[in-house]
C-alpha positions as CSV (number, residue, x, y, z in Angstrom):
1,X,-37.5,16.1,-8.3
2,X,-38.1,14.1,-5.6
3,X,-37.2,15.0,-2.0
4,X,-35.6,12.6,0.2
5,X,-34.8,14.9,3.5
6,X,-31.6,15.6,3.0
7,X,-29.5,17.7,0.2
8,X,-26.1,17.2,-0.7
9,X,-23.5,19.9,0.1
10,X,-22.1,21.5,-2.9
11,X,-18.4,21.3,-1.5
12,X,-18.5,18.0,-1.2
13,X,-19.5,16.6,-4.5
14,X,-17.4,15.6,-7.0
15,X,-17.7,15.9,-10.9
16,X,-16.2,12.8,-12.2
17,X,-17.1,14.0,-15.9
18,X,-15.0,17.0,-15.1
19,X,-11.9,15.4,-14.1
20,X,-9.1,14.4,-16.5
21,X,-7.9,10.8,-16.4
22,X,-4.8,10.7,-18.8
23,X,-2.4,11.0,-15.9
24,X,-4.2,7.7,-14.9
25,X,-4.4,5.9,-17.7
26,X,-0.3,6.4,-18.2
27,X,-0.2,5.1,-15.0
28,X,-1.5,2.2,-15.9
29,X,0.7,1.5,-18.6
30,X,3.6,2.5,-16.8
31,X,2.9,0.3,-13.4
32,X,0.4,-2.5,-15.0
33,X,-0.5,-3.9,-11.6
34,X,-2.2,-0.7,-10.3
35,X,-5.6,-1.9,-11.5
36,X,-5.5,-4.6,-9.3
37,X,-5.5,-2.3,-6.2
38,X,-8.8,-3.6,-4.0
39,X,-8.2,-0.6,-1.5
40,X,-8.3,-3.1,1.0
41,X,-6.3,-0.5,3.3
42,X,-3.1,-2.6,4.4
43,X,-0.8,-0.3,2.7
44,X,-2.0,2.2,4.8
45,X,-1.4,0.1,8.5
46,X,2.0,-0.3,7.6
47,X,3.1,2.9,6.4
48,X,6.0,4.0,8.2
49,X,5.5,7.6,7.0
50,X,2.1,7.5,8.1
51,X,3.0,7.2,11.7
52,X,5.3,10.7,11.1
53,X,3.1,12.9,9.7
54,X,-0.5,13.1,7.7
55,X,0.8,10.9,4.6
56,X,-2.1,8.4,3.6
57,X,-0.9,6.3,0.5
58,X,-4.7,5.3,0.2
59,X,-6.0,8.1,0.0
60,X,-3.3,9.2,-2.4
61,X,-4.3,6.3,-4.6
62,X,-7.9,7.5,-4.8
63,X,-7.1,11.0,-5.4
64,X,-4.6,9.6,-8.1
65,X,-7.9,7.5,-9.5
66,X,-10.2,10.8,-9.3
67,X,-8.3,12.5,-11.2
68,X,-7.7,15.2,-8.3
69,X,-4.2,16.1,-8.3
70,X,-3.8,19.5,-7.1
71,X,-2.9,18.7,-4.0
72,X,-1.5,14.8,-4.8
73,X,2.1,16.4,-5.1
74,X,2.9,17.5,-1.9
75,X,1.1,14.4,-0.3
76,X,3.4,12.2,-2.8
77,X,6.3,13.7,-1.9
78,X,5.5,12.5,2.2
79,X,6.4,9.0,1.5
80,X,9.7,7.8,2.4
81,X,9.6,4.6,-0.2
82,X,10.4,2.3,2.4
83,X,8.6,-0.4,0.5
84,X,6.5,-1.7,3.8
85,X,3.3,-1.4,1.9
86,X,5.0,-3.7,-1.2
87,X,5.4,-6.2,1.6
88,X,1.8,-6.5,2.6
89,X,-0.2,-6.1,-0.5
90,X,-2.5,-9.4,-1.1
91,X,-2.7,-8.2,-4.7
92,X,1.1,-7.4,-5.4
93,X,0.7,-3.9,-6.3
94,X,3.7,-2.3,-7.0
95,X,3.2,0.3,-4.8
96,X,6.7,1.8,-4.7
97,X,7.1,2.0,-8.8
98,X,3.2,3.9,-8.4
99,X,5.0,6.2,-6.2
100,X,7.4,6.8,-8.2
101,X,5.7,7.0,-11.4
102,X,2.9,9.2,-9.5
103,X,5.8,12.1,-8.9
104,X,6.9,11.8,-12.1
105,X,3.5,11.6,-14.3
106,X,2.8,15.2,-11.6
107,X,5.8,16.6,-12.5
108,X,4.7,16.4,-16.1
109,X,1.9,19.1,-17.2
């Protein structure tokens, strides 16, 4: 093994072969234009919600992607569908139908 100075804290990695993507992949089929998400952030500038409390729809969306969603419900449930973020997407995500179908896809086991 080679040493290169540094070693990664355990805490922080992430075991993307552990994680299940079926919620993902029904996301998908549900709200076709989530694959187009860039994460180019403007979502994020916009976000009314974000300005109230903690609520980051990007980092929502890559939790969503991950596969992480232990604590994705309570995060989801921050946004107050205002549709600002539809508004400013250069890729036309339908970010307020991912919203929704998030919660719901969750709300499922």
């Amino acid at each position: 093994m080679i040493s290169f100075g540094f070693s990664l804290n355990t805490s922080r990695t992430i075991d993307i072969d552990a994680d299940n993507f079926d919620k993902c992949h029904s996301l998908i089929n549900h709200v076709p234009s989530y694959k187009r998400c860039i994460g180019c952030g403007g979502c994020a500038a916009t976000c009314s919600a974000q300005q109230h409390s903690q609520f980051n729809i990007l980092k929502c969306n890559l939790l969503f992607r991950r596969g992480e969603y232990d604590t994705l419900s309570n995060e989801l449930d921050k946004c107050m569908l205002c549709g600002k973020c539809l508004l400013v997407c250069p890729r036309n995500v339908n970010t307020r139908a991912m919203i929704i179908s998030m919660r719901n896809l969750l709300k499922t086991k």
